[in-house]
N, C-alpha and C positions, 0 to 999 in steps of 0.2 A: 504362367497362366495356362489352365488347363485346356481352354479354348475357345471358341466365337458364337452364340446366338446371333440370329440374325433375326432384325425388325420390322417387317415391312411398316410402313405408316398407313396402308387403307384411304380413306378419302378424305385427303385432310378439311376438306368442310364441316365434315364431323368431329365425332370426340378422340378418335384412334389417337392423335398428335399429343394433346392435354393427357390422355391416361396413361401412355407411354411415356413421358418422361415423367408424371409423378410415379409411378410403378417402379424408373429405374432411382431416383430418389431416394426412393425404400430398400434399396438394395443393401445391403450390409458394405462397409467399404471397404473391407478387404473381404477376395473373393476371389475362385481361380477363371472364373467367365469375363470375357469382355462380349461388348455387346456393339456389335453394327448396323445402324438406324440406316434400311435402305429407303428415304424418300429425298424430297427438296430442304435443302439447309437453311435456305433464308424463313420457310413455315416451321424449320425445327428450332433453331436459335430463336427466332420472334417468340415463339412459345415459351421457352425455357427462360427467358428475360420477363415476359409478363406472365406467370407465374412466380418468379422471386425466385428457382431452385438454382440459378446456378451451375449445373454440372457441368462439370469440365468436358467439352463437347470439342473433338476433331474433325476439321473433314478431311475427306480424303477418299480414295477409290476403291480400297481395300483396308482390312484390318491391320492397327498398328500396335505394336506389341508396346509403345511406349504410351497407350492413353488404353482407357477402359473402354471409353461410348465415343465410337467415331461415327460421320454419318458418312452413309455413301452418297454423294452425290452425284449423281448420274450425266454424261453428258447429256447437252440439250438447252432450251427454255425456262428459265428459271419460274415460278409460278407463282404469278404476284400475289400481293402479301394479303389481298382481301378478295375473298370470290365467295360467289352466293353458294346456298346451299346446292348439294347437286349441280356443280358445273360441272362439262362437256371436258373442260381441263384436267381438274381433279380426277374424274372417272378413268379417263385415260390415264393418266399418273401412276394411280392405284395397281392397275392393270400393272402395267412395265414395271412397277417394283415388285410385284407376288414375282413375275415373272424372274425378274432378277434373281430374288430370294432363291427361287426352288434353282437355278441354274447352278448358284455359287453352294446349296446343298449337295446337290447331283456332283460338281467337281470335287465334293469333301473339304471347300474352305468354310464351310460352316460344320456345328456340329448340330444343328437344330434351328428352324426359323418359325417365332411369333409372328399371327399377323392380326393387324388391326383392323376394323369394323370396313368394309364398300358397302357399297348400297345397288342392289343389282341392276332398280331402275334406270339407274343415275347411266348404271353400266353400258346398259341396254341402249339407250336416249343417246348415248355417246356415238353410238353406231358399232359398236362392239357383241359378237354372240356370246352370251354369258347367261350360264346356269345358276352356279356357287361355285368359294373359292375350292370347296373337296373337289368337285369334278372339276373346274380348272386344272386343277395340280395333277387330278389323276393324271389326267390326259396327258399333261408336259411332260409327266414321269413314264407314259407308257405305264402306268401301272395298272392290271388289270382287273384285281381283286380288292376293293377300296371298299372303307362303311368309315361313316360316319359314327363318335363315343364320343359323348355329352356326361361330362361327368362333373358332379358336385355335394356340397358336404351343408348338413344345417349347426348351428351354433353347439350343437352337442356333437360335433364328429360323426354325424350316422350319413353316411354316402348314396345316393344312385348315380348307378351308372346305366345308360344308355347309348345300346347301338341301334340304327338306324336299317331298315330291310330298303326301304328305298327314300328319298332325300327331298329336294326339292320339286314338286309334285302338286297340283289340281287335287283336291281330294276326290272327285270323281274318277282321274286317273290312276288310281292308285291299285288298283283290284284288278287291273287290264298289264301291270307294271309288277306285279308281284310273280316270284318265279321261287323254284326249289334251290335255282344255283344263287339266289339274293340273297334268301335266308338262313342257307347253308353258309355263304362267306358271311353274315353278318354273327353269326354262331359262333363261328371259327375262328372269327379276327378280335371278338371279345374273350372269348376264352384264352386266349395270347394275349393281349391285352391285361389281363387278370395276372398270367405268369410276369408281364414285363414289371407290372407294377410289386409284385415282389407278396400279393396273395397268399394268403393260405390255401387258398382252395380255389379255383375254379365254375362256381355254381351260376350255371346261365338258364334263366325264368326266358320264356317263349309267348311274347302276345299273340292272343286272337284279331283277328281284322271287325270283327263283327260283333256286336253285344253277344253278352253271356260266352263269348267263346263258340259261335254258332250254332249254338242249341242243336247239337247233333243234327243240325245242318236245315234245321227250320228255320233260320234266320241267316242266311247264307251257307254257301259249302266252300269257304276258301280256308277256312281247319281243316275240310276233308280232304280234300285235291290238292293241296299246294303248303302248307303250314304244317301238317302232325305228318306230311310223309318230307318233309326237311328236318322234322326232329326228329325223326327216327332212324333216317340219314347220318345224321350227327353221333346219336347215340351210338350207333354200329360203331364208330370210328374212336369211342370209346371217351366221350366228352361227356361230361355231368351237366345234361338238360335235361329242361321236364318242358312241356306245352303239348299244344297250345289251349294255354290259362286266360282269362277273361280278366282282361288290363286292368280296371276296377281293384279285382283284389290280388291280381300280381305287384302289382306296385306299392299297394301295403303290407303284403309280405316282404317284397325286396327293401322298404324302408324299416324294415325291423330288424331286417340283417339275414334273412333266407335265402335271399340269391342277392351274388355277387355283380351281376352286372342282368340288365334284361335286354331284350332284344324286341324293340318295338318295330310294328309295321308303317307307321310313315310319320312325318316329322311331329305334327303336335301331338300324336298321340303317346308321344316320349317325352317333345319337352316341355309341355303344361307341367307334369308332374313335378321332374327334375327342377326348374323356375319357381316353383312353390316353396320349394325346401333351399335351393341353393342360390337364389336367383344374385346375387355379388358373387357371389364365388364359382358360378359356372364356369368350366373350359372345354371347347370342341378340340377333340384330338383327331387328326386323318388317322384308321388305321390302313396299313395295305401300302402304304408307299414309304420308297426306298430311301426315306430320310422323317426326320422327327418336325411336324408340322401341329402345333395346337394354336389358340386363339380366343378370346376373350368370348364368351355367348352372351353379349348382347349386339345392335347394331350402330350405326352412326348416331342415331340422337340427334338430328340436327336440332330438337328444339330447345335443346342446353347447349348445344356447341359453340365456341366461343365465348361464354360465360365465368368459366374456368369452377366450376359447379360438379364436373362430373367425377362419381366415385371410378378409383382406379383401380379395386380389386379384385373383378375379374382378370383383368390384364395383369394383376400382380400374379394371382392362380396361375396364370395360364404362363408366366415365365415359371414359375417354379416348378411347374408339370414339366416344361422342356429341358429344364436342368435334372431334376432328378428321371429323365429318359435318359439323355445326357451323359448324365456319370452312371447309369444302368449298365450302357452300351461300353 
C-alpha cells in the first residue's frame, strides 16, 4: 500500500458521514491508498449498515496495513446515535477531528486529509471561534501564505478553477480586506497549483472588484490602487497574468479555455460561476499549507441529512484531487 488519506467526518448531523462512505464504495478495490475515517465509530458503522454498503470497516487509533478503511476513533464520549441538526456535540466533534487530521498530516502519517462538510454556525453556537475550515488549518499549520482553489469540470470536461483573494467575508468588508500581498499569494499559489496539477500552461485571468473592471476608476478605484499594481507585481516575477478583467467576461473566457485558473476577489464572486458548471463535482483545495487538504464544495444539508438521498460526487472529486496530489508528491 502506497499510503493513508485521511477523513475527517465534518458534522455528522449532516450529509459528510452518508457521502463518505458511499464515495469510498466507489473506490476501485484494489488500490494502493488506504483510508482513515477520523470521527466516531458507532455514527460511522450505523451508516454503513443503513446504507447496505458493507465495507469492511476497522477501528482502531492509527492506520492498519491489514484493512483499507479503518476509522479512528478518538478517545472520549461516544456520540449518540441521533442528535438534532446543529448540535453543540457534533460541532465540537467536527472541530477535534479537522484538528486531529492536520496533526497526523503535519507528523507525515498521512499523506493527504479529505474533509467533510461543518457548519460554521453550528461551530460558532458551540462556543468555539471559528472562521472556515482554510483558516482553521492555516492557523494550526502556522501557514502563512494560504488561498483558497474551487475547482470544477461540466459534463464535457471544460474546467474553472478558482482562487479566492479573500475568503470568508461580509460583502461590505471586502474592499477594506483587499491588499496587494492577498492578491499577489492568491496569483502565485494558483499558478503552482496549475504546475502541481501537471498543466500545460499556467495562464491566471485577474477579477475586478467592481463592475466593468472600474471604469478607469468611475465606478470604484480598487483596479487602480490595490488589483492592476498586484498584477503587475506578478508579472515582473515572470508569471502569465493579465487583469484586472471585469468578472462577467473573464469567466467566460476562462470557461472556454483562455485562462487556466482565475483569481477572484471574494467568495461568490468565484463560486456562483464555478457551481453553475460544476456544482457535483466541485472540490476546495487549501493551497499554501504544508500538507494536501481538499473537500467536497457543498455544505451539510441538514435538510436531506439522514435520508440517505444525498449525491456523493463531490466527495468522490475531492478524494480523487488528494490522490492524484498524492502520487504527484
Amino acid at each position: 500500500m502506497k499510503g493513508w488519506i485521511g477523513i475527517c467526518l465534518g458534522d455528522v448531523t449532516g450529509i459528510g458521514p452518508e457521502v463518505t462512505l458511499k464515495a469510498l464504495a466507489a473506490e476501485p478495490k484494489e488500490e494502493e491508498f488506504g483510508y482513515l475515517l477520523i470521527g466516531d465509530a458507532g455514527q460511522i458503522t450505523g451508516w454503513n449498515r443503513r446504507l447496505g454498503l458493507n465495507l469492511p470497516l476497522t477501528v482502531g487509533q492509527a492506520a492498519n496495513a491489514d484493512s483499507r478503511f479503518v476509522i479512528c476513533d478518538l478517545p472520549g464520549e461516544a456520540l449518540p446515535e441521533t442528535l438534532e441538526p446543529g448540535s453543540a456535540l457534533a460541532a465540537r466533534a467536527a472541530i477535534s477531528w479537522l484538528k486531529e487530521g492536520a496533526q497526523r498530516c503535519l507528523r507525515n502519517e498521512l499523506l493527504a486529509m479529505v474533509t467533510a462538510p461543518v457548519n460554521k454556525e453550528a461551530i460558532v453556537r458551540s462556543g468555539q471561534i471559528f472562521v472556515g475550515q482554510t483558516e482553521f488549518l492555516s492557523e494550526l499549520a502556522a501557514a502563512k501564505r494560504t488561498s483558497m482553489l474551487l475547482l470544477g469540470q461540466d459534463d464535457q470536461g471544460r474546467w474553472l478553477r478558482v482562487a479566492l483573494a479573500t475568503t470568508h467575508l461580509a460583502l461590505k468588508k471586502v474592499s477594506d480586506h483587499l491588499t496587494l500581498n492577498k492578491i499577489e499569494t492568491a496569483v502565485e499559489l494558483a499558478a503552482q497549483a496549475c504546475r502541481d496539477l501537471g498543466l500545460p500552461r499556467a495562464r491566471i485571468g485577474v477579477c475586478g472588484l467592481n463592475p466593468h473592471a472600474g471604469e478607469g476608476g468611475q465606478v470604484g478605484d480598487e483596479e487602480l490602487t490595490i488589483i492592476g499594481p498586484a498584477v503587475r507585481a506578478t508579472q515582473q516575477k515572470g508569471l502569465d497574468v493579465a487583469g484586472p478583467i471585469s468578472a462577467d467576461a473573464l469567466f467566460y473566457s476562462a470557461y472556454r479555455g483562455n485562462y487556466d485558473a482565475v483569481v477572484a476577489m471574494y467568495h461568490d464572486q468565484g463560486l456562483v460561476p464555478l457551481k453553475m458548471i460544476g456544482f457535483d463535482t466541485g472540490v476546495n483545495w487549501t493551497l499554501g499549507l504544508p500538507f494536501i487538504r481538499t473537500s467536497p464544495d457543498h455544505g451539510t444539508a441538514y435538510d436531506i441529512a439522514g435520508k440517505g438521498i444525498a449525491n456523493p460526487s463531490s466527495m468522490m472529486a475531492a478524494i480523487q484531487m488528494a490522490k492524484q496530489l498524492a502520487r504527484a508528491r
